[in-house]
MARZADREN-908857 format. One record per atom (N, C-alpha, C): z, x, y. Coordinates in steps of 0.02 Angstrom, whole numbers, padded with zeros to 5 digits, always signed. Example, Ala and Ser with C-alpha at 12.3 -4.5 7.8 and 13.67 -1.06 7.14 Angstrom:
2
+00390+00660-00284;+00390+00615-00225;+00390+00660-00165;+00354+00642-00112;+00357+00684-00053;+00394+00645+00002;
end
This chain:
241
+01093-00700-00718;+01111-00644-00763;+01163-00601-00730;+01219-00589-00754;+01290-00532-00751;+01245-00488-00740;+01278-00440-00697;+01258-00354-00719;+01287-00325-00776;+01326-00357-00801;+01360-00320-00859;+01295-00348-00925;+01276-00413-00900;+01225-00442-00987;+01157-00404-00962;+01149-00389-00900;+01077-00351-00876;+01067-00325-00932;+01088-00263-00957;+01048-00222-01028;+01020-00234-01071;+01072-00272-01098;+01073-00335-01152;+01005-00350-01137;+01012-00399-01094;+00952-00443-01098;+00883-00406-01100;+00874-00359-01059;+00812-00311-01045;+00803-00289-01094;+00859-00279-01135;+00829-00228-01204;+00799-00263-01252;+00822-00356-01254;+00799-00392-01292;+00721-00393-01272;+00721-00405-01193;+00635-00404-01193;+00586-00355-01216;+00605-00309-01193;+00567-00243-01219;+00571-00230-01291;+00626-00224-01305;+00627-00245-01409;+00548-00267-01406;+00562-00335-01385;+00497-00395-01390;+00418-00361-01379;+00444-00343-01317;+00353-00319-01291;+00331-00277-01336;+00397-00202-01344;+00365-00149-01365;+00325-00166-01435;+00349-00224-01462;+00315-00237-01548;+00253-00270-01536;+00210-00304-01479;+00164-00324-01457;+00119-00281-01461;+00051-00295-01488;+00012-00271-01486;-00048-00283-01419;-00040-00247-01344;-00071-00303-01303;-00145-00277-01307;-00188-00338-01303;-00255-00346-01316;-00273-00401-01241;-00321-00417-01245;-00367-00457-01171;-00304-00529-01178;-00290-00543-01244;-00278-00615-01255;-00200-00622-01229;-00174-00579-01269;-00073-00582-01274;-00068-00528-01180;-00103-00515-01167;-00077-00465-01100;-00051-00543-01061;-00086-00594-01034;-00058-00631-01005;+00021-00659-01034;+00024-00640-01097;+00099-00665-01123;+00131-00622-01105;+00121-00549-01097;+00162-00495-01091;+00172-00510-01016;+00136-00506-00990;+00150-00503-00913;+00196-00563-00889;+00189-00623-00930;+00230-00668-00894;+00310-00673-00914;+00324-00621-00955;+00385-00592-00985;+00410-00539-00935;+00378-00516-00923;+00395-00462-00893;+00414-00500-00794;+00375-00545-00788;+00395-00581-00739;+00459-00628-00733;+00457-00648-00798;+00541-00673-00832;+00586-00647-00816;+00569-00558-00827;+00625-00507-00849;+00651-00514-00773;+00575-00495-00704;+00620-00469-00657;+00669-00518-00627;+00643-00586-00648;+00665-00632-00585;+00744-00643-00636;+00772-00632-00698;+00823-00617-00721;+00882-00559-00696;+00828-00511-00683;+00856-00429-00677;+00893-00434-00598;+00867-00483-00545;+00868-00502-00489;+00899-00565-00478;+00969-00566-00490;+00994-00651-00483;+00975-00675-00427;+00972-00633-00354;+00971-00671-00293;+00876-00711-00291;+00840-00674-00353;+00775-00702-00319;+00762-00752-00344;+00746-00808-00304;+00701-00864-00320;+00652-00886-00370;+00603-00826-00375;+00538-00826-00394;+00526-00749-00406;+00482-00735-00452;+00443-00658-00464;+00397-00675-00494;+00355-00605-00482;+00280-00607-00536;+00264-00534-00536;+00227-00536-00572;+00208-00469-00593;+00123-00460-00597;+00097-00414-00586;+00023-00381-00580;+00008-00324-00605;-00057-00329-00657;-00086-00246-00670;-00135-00254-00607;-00163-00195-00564;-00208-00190-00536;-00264-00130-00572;-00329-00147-00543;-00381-00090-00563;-00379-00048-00520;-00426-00016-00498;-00420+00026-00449;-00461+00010-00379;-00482-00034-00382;-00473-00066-00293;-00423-00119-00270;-00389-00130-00307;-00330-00146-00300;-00329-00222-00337;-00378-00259-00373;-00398-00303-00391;-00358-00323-00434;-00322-00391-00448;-00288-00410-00519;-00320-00405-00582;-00302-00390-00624;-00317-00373-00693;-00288-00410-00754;-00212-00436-00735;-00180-00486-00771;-00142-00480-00718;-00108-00553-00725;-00036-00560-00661;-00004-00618-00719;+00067-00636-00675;+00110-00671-00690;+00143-00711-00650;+00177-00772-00654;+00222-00784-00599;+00267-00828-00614;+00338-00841-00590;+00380-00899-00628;+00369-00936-00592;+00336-00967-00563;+00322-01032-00521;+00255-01047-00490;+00244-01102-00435;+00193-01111-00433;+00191-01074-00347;+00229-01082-00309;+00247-01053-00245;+00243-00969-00246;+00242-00931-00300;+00240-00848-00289;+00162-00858-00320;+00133-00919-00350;+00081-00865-00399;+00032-00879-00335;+00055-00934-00296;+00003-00942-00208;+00014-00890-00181;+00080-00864-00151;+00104-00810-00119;+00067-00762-00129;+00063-00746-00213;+00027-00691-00242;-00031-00682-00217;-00076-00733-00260;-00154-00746-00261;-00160-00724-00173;-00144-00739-00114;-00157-00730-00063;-00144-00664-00029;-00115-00614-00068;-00120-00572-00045;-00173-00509-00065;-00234-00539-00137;-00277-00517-00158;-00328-00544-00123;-00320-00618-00093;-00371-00653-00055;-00375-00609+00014;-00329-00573+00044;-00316-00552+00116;-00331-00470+00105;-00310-00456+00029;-00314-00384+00049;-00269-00343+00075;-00200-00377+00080;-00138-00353+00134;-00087-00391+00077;-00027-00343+00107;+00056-00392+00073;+00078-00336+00038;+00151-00356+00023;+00199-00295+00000;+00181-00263-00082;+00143-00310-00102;+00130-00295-00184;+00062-00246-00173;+00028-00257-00152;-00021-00191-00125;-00022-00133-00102;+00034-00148-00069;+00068-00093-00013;+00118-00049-00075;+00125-00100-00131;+00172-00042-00175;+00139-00005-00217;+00076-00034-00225;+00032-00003-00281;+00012+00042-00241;-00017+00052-00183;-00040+00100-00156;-00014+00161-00130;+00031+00157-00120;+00090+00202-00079;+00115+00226-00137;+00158+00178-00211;+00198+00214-00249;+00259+00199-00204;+00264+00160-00158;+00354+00141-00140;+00380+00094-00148;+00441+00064-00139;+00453+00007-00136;+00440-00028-00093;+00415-00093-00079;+00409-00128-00016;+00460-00189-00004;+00489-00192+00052;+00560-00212+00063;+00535-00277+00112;+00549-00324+00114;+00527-00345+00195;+00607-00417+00198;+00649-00373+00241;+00716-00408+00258;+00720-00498+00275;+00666-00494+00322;+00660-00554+00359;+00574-00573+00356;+00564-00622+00333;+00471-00626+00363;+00480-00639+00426;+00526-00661+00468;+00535-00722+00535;+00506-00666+00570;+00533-00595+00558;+00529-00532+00614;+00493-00474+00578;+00461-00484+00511;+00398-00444+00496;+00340-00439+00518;+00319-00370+00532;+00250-00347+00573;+00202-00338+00537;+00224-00293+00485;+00159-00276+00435;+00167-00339+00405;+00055-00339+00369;+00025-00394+00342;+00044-00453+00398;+00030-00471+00432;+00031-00521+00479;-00002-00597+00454;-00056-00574+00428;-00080-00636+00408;-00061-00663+00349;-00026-00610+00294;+00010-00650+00237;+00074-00669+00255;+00122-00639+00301;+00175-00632+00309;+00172-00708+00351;+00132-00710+00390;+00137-00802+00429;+00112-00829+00372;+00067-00834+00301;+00068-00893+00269;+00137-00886+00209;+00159-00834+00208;+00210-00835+00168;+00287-00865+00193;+00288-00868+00263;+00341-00899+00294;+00336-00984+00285;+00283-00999+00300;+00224-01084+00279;+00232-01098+00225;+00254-01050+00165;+00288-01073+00106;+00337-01073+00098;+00388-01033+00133;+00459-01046+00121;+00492-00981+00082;+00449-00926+00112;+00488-00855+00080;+00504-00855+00150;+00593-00814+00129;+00610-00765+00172;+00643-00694+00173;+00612-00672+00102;+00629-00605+00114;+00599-00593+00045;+00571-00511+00017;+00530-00510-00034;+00529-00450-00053;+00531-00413-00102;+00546-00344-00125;+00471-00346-00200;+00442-00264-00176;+00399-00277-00228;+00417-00175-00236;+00392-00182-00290;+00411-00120-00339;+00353-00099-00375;+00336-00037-00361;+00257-00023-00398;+00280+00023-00481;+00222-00005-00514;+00235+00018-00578;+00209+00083-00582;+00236+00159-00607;+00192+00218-00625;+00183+00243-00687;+00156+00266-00714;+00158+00296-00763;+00103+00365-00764;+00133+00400-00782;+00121+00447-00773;+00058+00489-00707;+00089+00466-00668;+00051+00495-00593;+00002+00405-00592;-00014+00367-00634;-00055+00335-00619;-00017+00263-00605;-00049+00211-00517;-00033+00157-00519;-00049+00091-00545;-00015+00061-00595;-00044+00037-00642;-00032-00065-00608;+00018-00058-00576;+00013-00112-00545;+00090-00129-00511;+00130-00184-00486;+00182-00193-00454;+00231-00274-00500;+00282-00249-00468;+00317-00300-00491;+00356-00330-00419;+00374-00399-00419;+00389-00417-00327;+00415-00484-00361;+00489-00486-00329;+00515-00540-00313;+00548-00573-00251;+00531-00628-00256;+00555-00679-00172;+00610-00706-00167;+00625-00746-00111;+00688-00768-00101;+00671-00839-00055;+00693-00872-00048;+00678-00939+00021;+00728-00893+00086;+00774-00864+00073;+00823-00844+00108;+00828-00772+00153;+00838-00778+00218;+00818-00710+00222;+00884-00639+00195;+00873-00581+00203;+00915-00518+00189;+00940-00534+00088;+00890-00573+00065;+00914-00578-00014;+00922-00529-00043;+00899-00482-00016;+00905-00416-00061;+00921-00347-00054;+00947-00315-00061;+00993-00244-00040;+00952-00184-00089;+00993-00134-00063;+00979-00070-00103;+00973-00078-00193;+01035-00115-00205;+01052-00120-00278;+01013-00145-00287;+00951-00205-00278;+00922-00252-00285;+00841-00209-00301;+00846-00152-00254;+00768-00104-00253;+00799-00076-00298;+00847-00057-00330;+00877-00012-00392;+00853-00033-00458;+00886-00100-00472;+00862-00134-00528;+00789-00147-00524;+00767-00184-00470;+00676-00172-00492;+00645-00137-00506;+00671-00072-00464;+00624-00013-00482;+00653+00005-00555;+00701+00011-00572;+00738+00027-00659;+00667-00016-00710;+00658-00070-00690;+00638-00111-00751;+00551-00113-00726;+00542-00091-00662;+00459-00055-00638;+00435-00008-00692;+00479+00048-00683;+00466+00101-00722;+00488+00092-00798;+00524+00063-00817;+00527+00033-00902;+00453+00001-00916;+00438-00063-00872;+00380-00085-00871;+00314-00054-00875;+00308-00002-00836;+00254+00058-00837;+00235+00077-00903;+00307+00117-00931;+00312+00150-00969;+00279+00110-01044;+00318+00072-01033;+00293+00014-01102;+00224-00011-01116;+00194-00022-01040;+00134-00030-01031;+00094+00039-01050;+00107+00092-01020;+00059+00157-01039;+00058+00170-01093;+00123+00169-01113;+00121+00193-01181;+00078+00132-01264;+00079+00087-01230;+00016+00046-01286;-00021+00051-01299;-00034+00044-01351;-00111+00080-01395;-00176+00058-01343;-00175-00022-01323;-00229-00050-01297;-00236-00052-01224;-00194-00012-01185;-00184-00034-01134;-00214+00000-01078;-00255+00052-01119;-00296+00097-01075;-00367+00046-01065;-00375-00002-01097;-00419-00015-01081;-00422-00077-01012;-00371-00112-01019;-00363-00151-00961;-00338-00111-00889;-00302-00080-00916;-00278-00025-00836;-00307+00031-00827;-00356+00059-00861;-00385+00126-00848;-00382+00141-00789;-00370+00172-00757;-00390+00194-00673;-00426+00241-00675;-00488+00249-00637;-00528+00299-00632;-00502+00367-00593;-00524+00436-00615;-00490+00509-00589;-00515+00499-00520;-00567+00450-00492;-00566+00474-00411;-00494+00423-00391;-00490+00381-00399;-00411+00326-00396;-00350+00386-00395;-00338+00428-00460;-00287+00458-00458;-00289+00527-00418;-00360+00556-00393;-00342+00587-00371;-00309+00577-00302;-00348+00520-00273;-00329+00491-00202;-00276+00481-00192;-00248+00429-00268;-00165+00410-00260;-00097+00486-00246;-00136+00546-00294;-00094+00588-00310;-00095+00668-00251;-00149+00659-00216;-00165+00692-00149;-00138+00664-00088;-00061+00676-00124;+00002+00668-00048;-00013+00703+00021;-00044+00767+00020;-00075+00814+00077;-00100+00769+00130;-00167+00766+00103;-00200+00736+00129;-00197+00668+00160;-00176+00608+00118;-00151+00571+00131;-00114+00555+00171;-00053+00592+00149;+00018+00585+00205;-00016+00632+00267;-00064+00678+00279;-00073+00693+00351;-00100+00648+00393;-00182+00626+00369;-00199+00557+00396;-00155+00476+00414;-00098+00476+00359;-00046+00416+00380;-00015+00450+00469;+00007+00503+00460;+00023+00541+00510;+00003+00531+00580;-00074+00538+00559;-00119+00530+00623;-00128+00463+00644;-00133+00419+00617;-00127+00342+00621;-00051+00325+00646;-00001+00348+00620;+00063+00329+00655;+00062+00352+00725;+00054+00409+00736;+00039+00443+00827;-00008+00403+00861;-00069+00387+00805;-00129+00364+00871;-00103+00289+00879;-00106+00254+00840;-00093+00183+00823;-00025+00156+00839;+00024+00206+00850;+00103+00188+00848;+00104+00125+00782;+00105+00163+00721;+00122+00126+00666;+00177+00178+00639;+00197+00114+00605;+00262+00170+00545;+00233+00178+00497;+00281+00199+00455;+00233+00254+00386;+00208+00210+00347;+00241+00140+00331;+00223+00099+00284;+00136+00064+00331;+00164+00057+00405;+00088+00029+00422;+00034+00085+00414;+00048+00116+00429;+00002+00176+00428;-00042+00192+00360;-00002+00195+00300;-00036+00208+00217;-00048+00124+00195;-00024+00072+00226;-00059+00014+00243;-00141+00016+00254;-00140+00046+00330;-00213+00044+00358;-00251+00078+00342;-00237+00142+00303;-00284+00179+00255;-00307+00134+00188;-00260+00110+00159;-00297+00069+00102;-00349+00000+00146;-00332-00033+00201;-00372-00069+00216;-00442-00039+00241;-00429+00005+00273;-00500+00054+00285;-00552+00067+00213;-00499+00083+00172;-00547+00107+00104;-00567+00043+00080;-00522-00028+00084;-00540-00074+00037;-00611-00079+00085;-00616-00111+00126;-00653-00149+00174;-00730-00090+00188;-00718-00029+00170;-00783+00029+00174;-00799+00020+00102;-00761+00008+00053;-00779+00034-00014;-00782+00068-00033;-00739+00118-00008;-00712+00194-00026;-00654+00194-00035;-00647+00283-00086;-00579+00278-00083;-00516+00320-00056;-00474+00320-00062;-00430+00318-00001;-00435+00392+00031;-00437+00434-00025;-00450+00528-00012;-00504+00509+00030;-00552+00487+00035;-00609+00490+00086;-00614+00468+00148;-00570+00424+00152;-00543+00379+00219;-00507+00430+00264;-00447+00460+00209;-00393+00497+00248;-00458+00588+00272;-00477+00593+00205;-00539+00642+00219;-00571+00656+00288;-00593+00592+00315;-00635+00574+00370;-00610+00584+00413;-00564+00551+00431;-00483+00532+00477;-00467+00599+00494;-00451+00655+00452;-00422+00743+00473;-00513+00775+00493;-00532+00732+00479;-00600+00793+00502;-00620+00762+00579;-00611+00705+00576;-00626+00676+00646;-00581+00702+00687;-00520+00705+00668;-00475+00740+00723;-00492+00801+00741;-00485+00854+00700;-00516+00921+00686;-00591+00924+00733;-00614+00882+00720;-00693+00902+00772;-00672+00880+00851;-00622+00829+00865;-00575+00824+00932;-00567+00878+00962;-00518+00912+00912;-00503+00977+00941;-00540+01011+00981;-00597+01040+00933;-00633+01075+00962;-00673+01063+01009;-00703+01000+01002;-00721+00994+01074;-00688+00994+01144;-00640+00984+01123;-00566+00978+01188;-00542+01042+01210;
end
């Protein structure tokens, strides 16, 4: 796809979706359109798919144009780790240049090299304060993807969101529960505990709001309570010190 037919084409999809009525049955049609859209919107990528998550981060409907991302995928719900998690949770984009010399997710990032990605951009969907799920496309190749490349995904993330929230039925497959949004939307807190994990741990910001969602997945809590814990444990340091 031209950047010049990009519009064009996107507008044809969404035309499409927005007249969909999505229910349990047609969401898997929607989603695998929308997986269409990105790996269109993205000439350099290989492969894309797309995911609603619930609120432990669990698939809800997914998508994928091939059979190599929907493994990629599935394994990073099997692990609990990977850039499509990391976008839902955070709300950023997740970039990863090279797998050869990626740190974070270690254990997806070595079986995703074993398939033949080398470089992978995932884009979380919002709508209105709430994360409703991610969109991520691959490459075999490494550095496939640039700034412009997080531009357009995130453009057709947030179209995607939007289209999605705004459907009559769609509260019922993506609902996220108010302790989910408050966690997601309690930057304070959050971003102080990532904080404390980057100093103690020498992680960067992305490992850091990484290892808070793995803490919450793996306790069964959620993430305000993790990061909760995390500033109070320090805080009682103090004082004893």
């Amino acid at each position: 796809m031209s950047s010049e037919s990009t519009p064009v084409e996107l507008s044809r999809v969404f035309a499409h979706l927005s007249g969909m009525i999505l229910n349990e049955q047609d969401a898997t049609s929607a989603a695998s359109k929308l997986a269409w859209a990105a790996h269109q919107t993205v000439p350099s990528a290989t492969g894309a798919g797309f995911s609603i998550l619930d609120d432990q981060g669990k698939r809800l409907s997914s998508a994928s144009t091939d059979p190599t991302v929907e493994a990629v995928d599935t394994l990073q719900y099997d692990l609990g780790q990977g850039p499509c998690l990391s976008a839902w949770a955070t709300g950023d984009p997740q970039l990863v240049d090279d797998t050869a010399v990626e740190t974070r997710w270690p254990d997806w990032i070595e079986a995703a090299i074993s398939m033949g990605i080398g470089s992978v951009l995932s884009s979380p969907m919002i709508y209105r304060g709430r994360h409703v799920g991610a969109l991520k496309v691959y490459a075999a190749e490494p550095h496939a993807f640039s700034q412009t490349e997080v531009h357009l995904l995130g453009l057709l993330a947030d179209a995607a969101a939007t289209l999605l929230g705004t459907a009559q039925s769609i509260e019922s497959p993506v609902r996220l529960s108010k302790a989910l949004t408050d966690a997601l939307t309690t930057r304070d807190t959050i971003g102080m505990a990532a904080g404390l994990l980057m100093a103690q741990e020498h992680l960067s910001r992305d490992m850091a709001r990484t290892r808070l969602l793995e803490l919450a997945r793996n306790s069964n809590r959620r993430v305000i309570d993790v990061a909760s814990e995390i500033l109070t444990e320090w805080e009682k340091q103090g004082e004893s010190s």
